[in-house]
C-alpha positions as CSV (number, residue, x, y, z in Angstrom):
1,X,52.1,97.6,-52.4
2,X,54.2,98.0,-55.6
3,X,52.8,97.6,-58.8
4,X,53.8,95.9,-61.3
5,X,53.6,96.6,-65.4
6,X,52.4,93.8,-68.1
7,X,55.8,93.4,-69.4
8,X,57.0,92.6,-65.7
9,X,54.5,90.3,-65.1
10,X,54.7,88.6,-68.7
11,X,58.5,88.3,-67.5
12,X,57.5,86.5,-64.4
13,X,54.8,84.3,-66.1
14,X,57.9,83.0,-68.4
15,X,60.3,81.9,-65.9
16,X,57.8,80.2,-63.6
17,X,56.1,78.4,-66.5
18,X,59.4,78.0,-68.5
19,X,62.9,77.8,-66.7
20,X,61.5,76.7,-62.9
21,X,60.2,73.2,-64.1
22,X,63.4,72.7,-66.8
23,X,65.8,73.7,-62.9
24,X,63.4,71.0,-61.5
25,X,64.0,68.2,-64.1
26,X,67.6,68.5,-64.2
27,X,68.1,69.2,-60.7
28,X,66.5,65.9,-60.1
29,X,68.0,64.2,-62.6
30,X,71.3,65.1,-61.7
31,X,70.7,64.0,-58.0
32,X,69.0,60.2,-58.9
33,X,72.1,59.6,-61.4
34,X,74.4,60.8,-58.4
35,X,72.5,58.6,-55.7
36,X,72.4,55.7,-59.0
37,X,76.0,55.9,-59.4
38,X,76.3,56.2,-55.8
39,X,74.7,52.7,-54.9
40,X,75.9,50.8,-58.1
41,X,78.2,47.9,-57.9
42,X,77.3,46.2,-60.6
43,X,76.7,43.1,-59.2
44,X,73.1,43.6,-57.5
45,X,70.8,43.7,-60.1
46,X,67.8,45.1,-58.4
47,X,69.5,48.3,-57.5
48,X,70.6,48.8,-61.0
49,X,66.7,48.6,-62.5
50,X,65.9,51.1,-59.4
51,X,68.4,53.2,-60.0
52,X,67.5,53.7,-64.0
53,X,64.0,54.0,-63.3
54,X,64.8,56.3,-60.4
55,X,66.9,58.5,-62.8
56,X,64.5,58.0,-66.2
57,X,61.2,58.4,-64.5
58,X,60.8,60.4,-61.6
59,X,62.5,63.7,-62.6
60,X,59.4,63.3,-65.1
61,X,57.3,62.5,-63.1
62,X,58.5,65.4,-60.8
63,X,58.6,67.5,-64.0
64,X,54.8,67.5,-64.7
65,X,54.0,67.6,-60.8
66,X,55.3,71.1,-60.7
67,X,54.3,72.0,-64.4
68,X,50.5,71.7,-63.6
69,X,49.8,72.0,-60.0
């Protein structure tokens, strides 16, 4: 088993708290804007209030899923 100093593990604490959920939020921003933009033709309505709550909301939601569980 290799140890591991404080420094290392402070390190490690960081990114998983810090840079993991911000890779997360983007990430699934990025892919419900693509899907959004995807899908849109302007002329169905319901797919356009999906879509911008699908890209708004969920990578939130997703967000604060991974940030405390």
């Amino acid at each position: 088993m290799e140890t591991m100093t404080v420094d290392a593990a402070i390190k490690r604490g960081r990114w998983l708290l810090f840079w993991i959920p911000i890779f997360v939020f983007l990430g699934t921003m990025g892919l419900f804007a693509c899907v959004f933009l995807y899908l849109n033709d302007g002329e169905v309505i319901w797919i356009n209030v999906v879509g911008t709550f699908a890209t708004l909301l969920l990578p939130m939601i997703f967000y604060l899923l991974y940030y405390f569980l």
